[in-house]
C-alpha positions in Angstrom: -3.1 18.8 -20.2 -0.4 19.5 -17.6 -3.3 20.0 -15.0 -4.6 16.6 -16.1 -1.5 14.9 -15.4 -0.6 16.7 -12.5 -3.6 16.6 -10.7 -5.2 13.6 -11.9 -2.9 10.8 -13.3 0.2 11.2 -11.5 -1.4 11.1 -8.1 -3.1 8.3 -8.8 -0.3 6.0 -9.9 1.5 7.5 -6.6 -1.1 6.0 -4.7 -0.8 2.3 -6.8 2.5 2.3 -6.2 2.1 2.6 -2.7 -0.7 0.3 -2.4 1.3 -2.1 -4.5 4.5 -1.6 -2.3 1.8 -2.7 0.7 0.6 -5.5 -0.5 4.3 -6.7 -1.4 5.1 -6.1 1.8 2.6 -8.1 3.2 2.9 -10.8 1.2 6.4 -11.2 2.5 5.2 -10.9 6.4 2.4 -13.5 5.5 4.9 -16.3 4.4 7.3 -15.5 7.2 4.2 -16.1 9.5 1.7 -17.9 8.0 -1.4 -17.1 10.2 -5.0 -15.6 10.3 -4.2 -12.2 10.8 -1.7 -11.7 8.2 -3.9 -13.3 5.8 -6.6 -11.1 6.4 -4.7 -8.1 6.7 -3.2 -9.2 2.9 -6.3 -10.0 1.6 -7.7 -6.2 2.5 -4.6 -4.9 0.9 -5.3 -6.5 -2.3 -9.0 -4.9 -2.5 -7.3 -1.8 -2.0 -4.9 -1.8 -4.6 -7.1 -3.6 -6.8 -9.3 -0.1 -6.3 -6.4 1.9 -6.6 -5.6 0.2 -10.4 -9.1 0.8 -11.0 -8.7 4.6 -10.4 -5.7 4.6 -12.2 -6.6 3.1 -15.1 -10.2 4.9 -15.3 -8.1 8.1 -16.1 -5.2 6.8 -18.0 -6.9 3.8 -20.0 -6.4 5.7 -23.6 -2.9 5.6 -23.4 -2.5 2.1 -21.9 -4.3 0.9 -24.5 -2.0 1.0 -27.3 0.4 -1.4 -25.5 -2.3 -3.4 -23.6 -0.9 -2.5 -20.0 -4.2 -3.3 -18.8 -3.7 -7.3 -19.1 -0.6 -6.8 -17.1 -3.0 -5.6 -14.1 -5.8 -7.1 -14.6 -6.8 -9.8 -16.7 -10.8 -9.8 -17.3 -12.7 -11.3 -18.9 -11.5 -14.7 -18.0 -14.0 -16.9 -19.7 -12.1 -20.0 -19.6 -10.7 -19.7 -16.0 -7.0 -18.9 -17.4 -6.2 -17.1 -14.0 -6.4 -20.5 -12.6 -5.3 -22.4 -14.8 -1.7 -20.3 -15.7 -1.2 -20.5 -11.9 -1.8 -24.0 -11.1 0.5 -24.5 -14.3 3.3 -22.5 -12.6 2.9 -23.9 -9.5 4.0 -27.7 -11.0 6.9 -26.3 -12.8 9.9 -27.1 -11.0 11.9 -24.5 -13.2 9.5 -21.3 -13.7 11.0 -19.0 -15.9 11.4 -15.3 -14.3 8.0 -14.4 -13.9 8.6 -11.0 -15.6 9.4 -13.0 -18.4 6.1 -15.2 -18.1 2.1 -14.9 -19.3 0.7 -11.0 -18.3 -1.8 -13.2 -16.4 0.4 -14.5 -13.7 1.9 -10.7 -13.0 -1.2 -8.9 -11.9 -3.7 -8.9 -9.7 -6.4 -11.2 -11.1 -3.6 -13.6 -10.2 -2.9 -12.8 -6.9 -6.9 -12.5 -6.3 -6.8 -16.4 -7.1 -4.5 -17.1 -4.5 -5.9 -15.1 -2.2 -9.8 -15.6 -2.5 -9.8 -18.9 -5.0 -11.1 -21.5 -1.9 -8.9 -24.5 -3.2 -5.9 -21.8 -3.4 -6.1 -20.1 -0.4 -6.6 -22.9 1.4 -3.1 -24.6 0.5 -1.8 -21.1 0.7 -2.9 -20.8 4.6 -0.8 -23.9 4.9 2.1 -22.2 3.8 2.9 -24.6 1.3 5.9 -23.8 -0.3 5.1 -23.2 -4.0 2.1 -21.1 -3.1 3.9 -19.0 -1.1 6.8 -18.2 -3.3 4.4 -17.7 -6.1 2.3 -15.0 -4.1 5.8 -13.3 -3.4 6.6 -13.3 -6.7 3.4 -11.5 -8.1 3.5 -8.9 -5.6 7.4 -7.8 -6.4 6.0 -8.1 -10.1 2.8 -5.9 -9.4 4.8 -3.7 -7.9 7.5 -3.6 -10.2 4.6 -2.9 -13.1 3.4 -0.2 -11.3 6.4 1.9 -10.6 7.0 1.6 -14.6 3.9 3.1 -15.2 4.3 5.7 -12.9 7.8 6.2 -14.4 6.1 6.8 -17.6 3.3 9.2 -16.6 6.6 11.5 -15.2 7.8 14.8 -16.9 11.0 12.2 -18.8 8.4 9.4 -19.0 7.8 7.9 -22.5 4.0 8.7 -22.0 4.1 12.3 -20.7 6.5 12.9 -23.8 3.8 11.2 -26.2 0.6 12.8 -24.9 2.3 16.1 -25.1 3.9 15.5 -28.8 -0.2 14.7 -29.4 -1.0 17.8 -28.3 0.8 19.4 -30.5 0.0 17.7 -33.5 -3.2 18.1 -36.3 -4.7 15.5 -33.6 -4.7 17.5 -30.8 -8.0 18.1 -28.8 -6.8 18.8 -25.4 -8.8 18.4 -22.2 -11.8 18.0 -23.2 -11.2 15.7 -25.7 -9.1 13.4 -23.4 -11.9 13.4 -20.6 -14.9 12.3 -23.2 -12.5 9.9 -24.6 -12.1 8.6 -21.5 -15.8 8.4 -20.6 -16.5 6.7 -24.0 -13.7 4.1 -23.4 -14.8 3.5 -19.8 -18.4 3.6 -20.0 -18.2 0.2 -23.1 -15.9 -1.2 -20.2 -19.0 -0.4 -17.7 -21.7 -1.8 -19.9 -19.6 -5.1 -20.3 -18.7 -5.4 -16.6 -22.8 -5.3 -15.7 -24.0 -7.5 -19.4 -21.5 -10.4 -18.9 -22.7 -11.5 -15.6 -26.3 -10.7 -16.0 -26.6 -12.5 -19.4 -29.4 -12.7 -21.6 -30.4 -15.9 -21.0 -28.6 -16.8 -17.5 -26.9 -15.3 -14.6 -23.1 -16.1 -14.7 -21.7 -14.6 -11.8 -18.2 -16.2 -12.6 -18.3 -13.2 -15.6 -18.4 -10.3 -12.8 -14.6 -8.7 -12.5 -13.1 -9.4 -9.2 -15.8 -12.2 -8.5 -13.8 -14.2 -6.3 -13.0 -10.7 -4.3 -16.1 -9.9 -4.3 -16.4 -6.8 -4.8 -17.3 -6.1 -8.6 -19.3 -3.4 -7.9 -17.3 -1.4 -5.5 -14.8 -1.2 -8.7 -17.7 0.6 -10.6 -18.1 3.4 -8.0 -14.3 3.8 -7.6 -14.5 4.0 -11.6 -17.6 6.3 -11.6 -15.6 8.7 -8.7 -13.1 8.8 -11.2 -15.2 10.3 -13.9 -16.5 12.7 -11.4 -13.1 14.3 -10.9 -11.8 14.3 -14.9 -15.9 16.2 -15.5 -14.9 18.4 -12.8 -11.6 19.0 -13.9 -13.2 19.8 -17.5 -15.4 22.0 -16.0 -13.4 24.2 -13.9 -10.8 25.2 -16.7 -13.9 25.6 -19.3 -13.3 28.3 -21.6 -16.5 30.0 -20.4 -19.7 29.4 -18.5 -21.2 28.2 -21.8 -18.6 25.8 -22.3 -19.2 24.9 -18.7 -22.6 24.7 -18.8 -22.9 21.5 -21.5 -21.2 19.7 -19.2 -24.5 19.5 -16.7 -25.8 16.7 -18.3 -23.3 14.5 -18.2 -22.8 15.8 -14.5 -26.4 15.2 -14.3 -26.1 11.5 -15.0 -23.2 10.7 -12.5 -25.3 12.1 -9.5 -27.8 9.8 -10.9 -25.9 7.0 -10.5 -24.3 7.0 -7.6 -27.6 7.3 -5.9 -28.1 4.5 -7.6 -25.2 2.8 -6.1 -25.4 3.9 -2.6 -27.3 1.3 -1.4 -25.8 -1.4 -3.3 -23.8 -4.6 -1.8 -19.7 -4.5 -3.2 -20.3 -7.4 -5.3 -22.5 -9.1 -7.9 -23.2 -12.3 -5.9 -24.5 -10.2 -2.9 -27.3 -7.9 -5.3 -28.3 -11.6 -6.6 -28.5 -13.4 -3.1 -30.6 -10.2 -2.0 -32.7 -10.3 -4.8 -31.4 -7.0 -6.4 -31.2 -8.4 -10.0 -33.5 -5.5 -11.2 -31.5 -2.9 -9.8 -28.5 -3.9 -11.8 -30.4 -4.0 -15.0 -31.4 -0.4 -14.2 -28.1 0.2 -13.1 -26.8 -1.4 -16.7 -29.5 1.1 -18.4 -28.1 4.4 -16.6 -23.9 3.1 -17.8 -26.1 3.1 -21.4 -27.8 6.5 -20.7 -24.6 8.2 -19.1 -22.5 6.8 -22.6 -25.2 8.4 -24.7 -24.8 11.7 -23.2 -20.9 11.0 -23.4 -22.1 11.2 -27.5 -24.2 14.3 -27.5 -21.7 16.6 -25.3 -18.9 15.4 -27.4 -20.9 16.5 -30.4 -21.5 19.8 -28.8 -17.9 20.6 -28.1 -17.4 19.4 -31.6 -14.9 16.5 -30.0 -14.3 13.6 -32.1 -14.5 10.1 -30.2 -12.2 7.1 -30.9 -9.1 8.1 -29.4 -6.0 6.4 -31.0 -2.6 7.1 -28.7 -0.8 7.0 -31.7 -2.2 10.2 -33.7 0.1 12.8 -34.1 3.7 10.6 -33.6 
């Protein structure tokens, strides 16, 4: 479990921090000069943290679930457009309350992503007008702020280091294994949602994809999927023996399968639909299926339980 923090969660919320710390930064340049090149360069930054979240939170998402991090990052589903509408709420308050203080929704990145990519946002942001502005600056410092707690947590005096290795010492403990097939299970519903919402049974609803007004839904499945290569790989290499090893392959099996399948993908849902790619992401949808099945059968192999709960063994 060490090597699984130090090689694949602490790194990672390293990296979000940093991106984070960028795309504060930027922010800040943006509104001192409010032109087309900043604005570009910001919204890049913001796919890029938004990516680096995703890869953090593909490995970590068991113990941020207990406390709901996740809505602090990343609110999604948004069926009712509450992104929007807690904004444009803020925006008309003459008196915000800290914003620390305020909804989860208005301190990640699905808020930001509104400002940034919304057209009726962005639009009175590339104006510079005041409230926009300050509001972008705001998120960013709290994004940032967010992000260096979590990372602050994941460390050796962090209260989630302290917990995960308390589990491991507990009745509950199932080590790496357990956490990396727990983590598949967990990620691979979230997969299954992410391609079922916007596809539909009845209709297409584009407006369900994550990051839809970034555009690039499906670039955060592949950055999640390269995540599950690294925990399998991790599992793998410090396998008891090549037996052990071994009934890994199938699931290994599956995520080569995949990301052929995503290879020639656009980033986004809207894209595959304008290029008349619905099919693929039904397959697609049926492989997230296939891989979560085999998630089951190697779990049941390596006699793992599934359904992880962050607070077994305090």
């Amino acid at each position: 479990m060490t090597i699984l923090l130090e090689d694949q969660i602490q790194p990672r919320y390293t990296s979000l921090v940093s991106e984070a710390s960028n795309l504060r930064n930027l922010a800040s340049e943006f509104c001192l000069n409010p032109d087309n090149k900043h604005f570009g360069l910001l919204q890049q930054q913001w796919r890029t943290t938004m990516l680096s979240w995703q890869s953090a939170e593909a490995v970590s998402q068991l113990m941020l679930e207990e406390n709901m991090e996740g809505w602090r990052f990343q609110f999604w589903p948004d069926k009712k457009n509450l992104t929007g509408r807690k904004v444009e709420e803020r925006l008309k308050n003459k008196a915000p309350v800290p914003l620390l203080s305020d909804s989860v929704i208005l301190q990640g990145l699905s808020a930001s992503e509104y400002l940034l990519f919304d057209s009726q946002a962005n639009d009175a942001l590339a104006l510079k007008k005041t409230e926009y502005c300050q509001f972008l600056v705001e998120n960013t410092e709290a994004l940032y702020a967010n992000s260096l707690e979590l990372q602050q947590n994941w460390e050796k005096s962090g209260n989630y280091y302290i917990k995960l290795m308390a589990m491991e010492r507990g009745k509950h403990a199932f080590g790496l294994n357990g956490w990396v097939l727990n983590s598949l299970d967990a990620q691979t519903s979230r997969l299954r949602k992410e391609l079922a919402l916007p596809l539909g049974k009845n209709r297409t609803n584009l407006f369900m994809a994550e990051s839809w007004r970034s555009r690039q839904s499906l670039e955060n499945i592949r950055t999640v999927l390269a995540a599950f290569d690294s925990l399998v790989a991790l599992a793998i290499e410090q396998s008891a023996n090549q037996e052990q090893a071994a009934l890994w392959q199938d699931i290994v099996l599956e995520l080569d399968s995949l990301s052929l399948s995503m290879q020639n993908l656009p980033y986004d849902f809207m894209t595959a639909i304008e290029q008349g790619r619905a099919e693929d992401l039904l397959s697609l949808k049926e492989q997230i299926n296939s891989l979560g099945k085999q998630v089951v059968k190697t779990a049941t192999k390596l006699e793992i339980p599934l359904g992880f709960n962050s607070s077994d063994g305090d």
